[in-house]
Structure formats: C-alpha cells, structure tokens
N, C-alpha and C positions, 0 to 999 in steps of 0.2 A: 704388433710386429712379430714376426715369426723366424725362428731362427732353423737353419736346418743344423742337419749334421752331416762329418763323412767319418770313414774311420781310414786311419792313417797308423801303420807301424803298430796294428792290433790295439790303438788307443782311441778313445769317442772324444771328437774334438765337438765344438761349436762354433759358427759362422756366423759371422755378423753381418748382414750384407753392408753392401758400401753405403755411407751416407746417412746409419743408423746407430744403434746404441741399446743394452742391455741394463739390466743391473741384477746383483745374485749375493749370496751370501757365500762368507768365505769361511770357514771354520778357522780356528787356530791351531798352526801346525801344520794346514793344507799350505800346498804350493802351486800359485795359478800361474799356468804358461802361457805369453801371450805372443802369438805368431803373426806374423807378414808374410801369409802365404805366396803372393806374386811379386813383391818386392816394394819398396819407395812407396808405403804407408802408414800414416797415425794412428795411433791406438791413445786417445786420451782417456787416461785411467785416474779414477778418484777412490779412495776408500773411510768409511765413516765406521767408529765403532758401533757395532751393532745392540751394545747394550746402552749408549746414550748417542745418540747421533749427534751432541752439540759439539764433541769430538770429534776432531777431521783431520786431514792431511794435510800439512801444510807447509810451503816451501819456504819458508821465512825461517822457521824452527829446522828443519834440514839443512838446507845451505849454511846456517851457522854451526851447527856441529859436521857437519863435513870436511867445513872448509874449503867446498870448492861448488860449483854449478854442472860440472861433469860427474855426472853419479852412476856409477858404474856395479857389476859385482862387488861387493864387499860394504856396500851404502847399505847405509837403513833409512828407510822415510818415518819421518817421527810427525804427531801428530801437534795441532797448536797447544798439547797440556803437556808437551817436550816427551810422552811416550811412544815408544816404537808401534809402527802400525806393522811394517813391510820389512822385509829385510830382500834386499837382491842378492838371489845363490847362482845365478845364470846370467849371463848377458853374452851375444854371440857380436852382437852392435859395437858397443863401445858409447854409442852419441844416443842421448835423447833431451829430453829438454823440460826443466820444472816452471821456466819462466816467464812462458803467456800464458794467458787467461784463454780456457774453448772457445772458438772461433763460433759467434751467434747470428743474430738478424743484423745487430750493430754494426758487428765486421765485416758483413758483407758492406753496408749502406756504405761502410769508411774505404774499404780497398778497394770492392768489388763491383761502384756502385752501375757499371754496364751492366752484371750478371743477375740474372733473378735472385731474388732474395732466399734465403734458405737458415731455418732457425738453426741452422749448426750445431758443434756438438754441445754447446751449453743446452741448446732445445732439447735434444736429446735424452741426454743427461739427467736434467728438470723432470720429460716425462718419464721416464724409466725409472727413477727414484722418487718418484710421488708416492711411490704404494707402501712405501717404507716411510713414510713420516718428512721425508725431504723436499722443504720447500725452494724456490728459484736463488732467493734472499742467503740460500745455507751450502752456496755452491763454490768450494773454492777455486784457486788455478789448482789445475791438474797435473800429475804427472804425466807426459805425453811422449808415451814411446815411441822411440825412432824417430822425432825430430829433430830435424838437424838447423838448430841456433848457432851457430858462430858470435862470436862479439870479436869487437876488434879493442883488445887491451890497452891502447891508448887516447881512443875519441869511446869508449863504451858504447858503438854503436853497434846495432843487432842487423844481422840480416837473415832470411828465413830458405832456406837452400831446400831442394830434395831429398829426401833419406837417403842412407849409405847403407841401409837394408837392403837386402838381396830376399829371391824367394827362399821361405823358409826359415830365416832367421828367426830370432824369439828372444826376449828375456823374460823371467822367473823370479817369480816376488813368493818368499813365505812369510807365511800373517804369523803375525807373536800375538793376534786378539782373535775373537772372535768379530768378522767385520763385516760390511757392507759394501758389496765392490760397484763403482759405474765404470763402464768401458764402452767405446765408441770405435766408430771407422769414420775418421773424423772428415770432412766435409768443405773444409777450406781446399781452392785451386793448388795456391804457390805450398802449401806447407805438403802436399803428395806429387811433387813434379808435375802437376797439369791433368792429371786421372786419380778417378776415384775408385778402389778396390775393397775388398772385405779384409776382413781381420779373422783368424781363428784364436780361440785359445781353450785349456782344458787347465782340469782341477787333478791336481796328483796326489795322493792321501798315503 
C-alpha cells in the first residue's frame, strides 16, 4: 500500500487512503496528530511498545483509571502492564470510542451480510503490523478516533451514530515510550455516515 503526501500549513502530513491502514514507529516524546480531513471518519489506532510488543493498549486498564469511556484531552491510555503508552494533549472532538473491537471479515458477515465482504480494519491492521513481529492473535480493541458510541445509561445499550468530526478536526497523542503505532481509515458503512474517506496524520517532534 502506498501512501501519499500533501503539505498543509508548511507541515508533511500523510494519507491514508480510505479503506486502508499503516503502521510506523512513534518515538518517545513525539506527538502524532491524527486528522479527518473531510469530516465524519475513523481512524482506528492501536499502539505496542516497541521494545516488547507483548505490551499493548488496552482499554480495560484505561477505562479503570479514568473512570469514565469518554476520553478526551487530559486521558492517558495505559497499556495492559497499567503503563502509560499515550497521553492526549489535543482533542478538537470531544467523542471517540475505546469500546469496539476493528470492524473485520466477521463484521461485515454479522451486520453487513448484503455488502461484499471486506477484511476491515482489523485486516488492516494484522498486515500492516506483520513486519513488526505482530501477529492477528496480538490485536487488541483499539482506540478509534472520532467514533461516535453513545450508550444509553440506563438499558447499557450501544448504538454506532456518525462522527461529529468536521473537516479538519484531529486529536493528538504524545508517546511517554518508545512505540509502535497501527492506524487505519476504517472501513465499516454505519460507523463513517455511509462514505468512506482517508485519514491524515503527522509526527511532531
């Protein structure tokens, strides 16, 4: 897969096109910004430490120390050995969502089963981080910018709305490790309003 570039406000972003997925390495201390350049799209983002990959992301250990599933500027995403991967210093959003799993072959078969099959961002994901030691088996849920999950506080039931992303919006994760970032332009109908767009994002140092 090949990604291009444009430059934007004297900065070299990267594009992902729609319906695809990256992976790159994050230093610690960098700050990766990940944009909705057209508006009402996913960016399912995973990060692994780079010096043991059995170390991951993981929203079980976050949501307990937050204390909430709305993780916004000032959250940290902690990994499953309870240390920090990510810290959010940006968030223009407000909503995004740590609590489904990337949307794969399966989800299509279960929601989707009219639409051609399509390995989703877990596909993605899996090959993009193959080259990195990362097997299918080592994928967790992701954090997945700019969806927008609602739950209804009293039946806990979930429903999967549109982004409230606008063009250009973005939030802003600084690594406290050195890591291994997956990011996608995720691939599911209902979770980008019915269109599929790219994602930018760039590395700040």
């Amino acid at each position: 897969m090949s990604f291009s570039l444009f430059w934007r406000r004297g900065i070299t972003e990267q594009i992902i096109p729609e319906r695809s997925g990256t992976a790159f390495r994050l230093s610690k201390g960098e700050t990766l910004v990940v944009i909705d350049p057209r508006g009402e799209q996913v960016a399912d983002l995973l990060a692994f430490d780079a010096g043991d990959i059995r170390e991951v992301i993981s929203s079980g250990r976050t949501f307990d120390y937050a204390e909430t599933i709305y993780l916004t500027k000032g959250h940290k995403l902690y990994s499953n050995r309870s240390n920090v991967l990510l810290e959010i210093v940006e968030d223009s959003v407000g909503r995004h969502d740590f609590l489904l799993t990337p949307c794969s072959v399966d989800t299509f078969d279960h929601f989707y089963p009219a639409l051609d099959r399509h390995r989703g961002c877990f596909g993605n994901l899996a090959a993009a981080l193959e080259s990195y030691g990362v097997t299918p088996d080592m994928i967790p849920t992701a954090f997945n910018c700019f969806m927008n999950v609602p739950v209804d506080g009293d039946t806990g039931k979930l429903r999967v709305l549109p982004p409230i992303s606008k063009a250009g919006d973005h939030i802003s994760f600084r690594a406290h490790r050195d890591l291994i970032i997956g990011l996608t332009a995720c691939s599911a109908p209902d979770s980008n309003g019915g269109s599929f767009k790219p994602i930018a994002y760039r590395i700040e140092r």
